[in-house]
C-alpha positions, 0 to 999 in steps of 0.5 A: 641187844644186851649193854656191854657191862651190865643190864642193871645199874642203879641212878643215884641224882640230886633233885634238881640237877641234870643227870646223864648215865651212857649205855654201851650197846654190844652190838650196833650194827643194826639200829637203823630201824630201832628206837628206844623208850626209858619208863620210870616209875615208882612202883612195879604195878604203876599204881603208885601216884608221884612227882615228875610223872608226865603219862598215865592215871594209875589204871593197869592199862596206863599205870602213872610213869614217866617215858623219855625217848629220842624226842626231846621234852624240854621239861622231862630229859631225851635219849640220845641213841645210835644211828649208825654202826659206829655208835654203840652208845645210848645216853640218857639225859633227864633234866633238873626242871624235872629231877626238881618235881620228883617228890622228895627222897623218890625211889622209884624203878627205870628200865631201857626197852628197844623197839625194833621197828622193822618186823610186824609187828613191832617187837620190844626188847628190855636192854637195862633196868634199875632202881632210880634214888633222888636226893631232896636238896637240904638248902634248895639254893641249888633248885632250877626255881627262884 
């Protein structure tokens, strides 16, 4: 299920600031048995260790990423996905105690998969990807920490 406006887009966010993006789906009609998964990571082999990485140990079968779904995690971000028909929209929402822990200047990859739960087995489908850019804080009076 391709987005509406584009399938790649960029994520520009301050360190340690809450960020949303929302993604408009082309067609909602049939997300009842769909879930989605958001995988950042720092490089495409996932070989590359960094800040705010919550799953993985750098092997090729659990490269170092971080994965956001529709289970919020208080200390990483949720994603907010269609549950009917009239929803077309996804909403990405990863929060300032964790852009703060990413390292500084991070420039890393972020990509949207479906996962369509009513076939077996289950099929995964890219929707979105892009490049992920955090901005450090000059002054840190800005951070989540004291």
């Amino acid at each position: 299920m391709p987005e509406t406006t584009k399938t790649y887009a960029n994520m520009e966010i301050l360190q340690g600031a809450d960020y949303t993006i929302t993604i408009t789906l082309d067609d909602a009609s049939d997300t009842e048995d769909k879930n989605y998964l958001l995988t950042i990571c720092k490089d495409f082999t996932g070989d590359t260790d960094f800040g705010g990485r919550k799953n993985g140990d750098g092997t090729s079968s659990s490269p170092f990423r971080t994965e956001i779904t529709e289970t919020n995690q208080a200390t990483v971000g949720i994603l907010t996905a269609p549950n009917n028909s009239n929803n077309k929209e996804i909403a990405i929402n990863l929060y300032a105690v964790w852009t703060e822990s990413l390292d500084d200047n991070f420039d890393g990859y972020w990509e949207l998969a479906e996962k369509d739960t009513g076939v077996s087995p289950a099929k995964y489908t890219r929707i979105a990807q892009g490049e992920i850019y955090v901005s450090e804080s000059a002054s840190r009076y800005a951070s989540t920490s004291a």
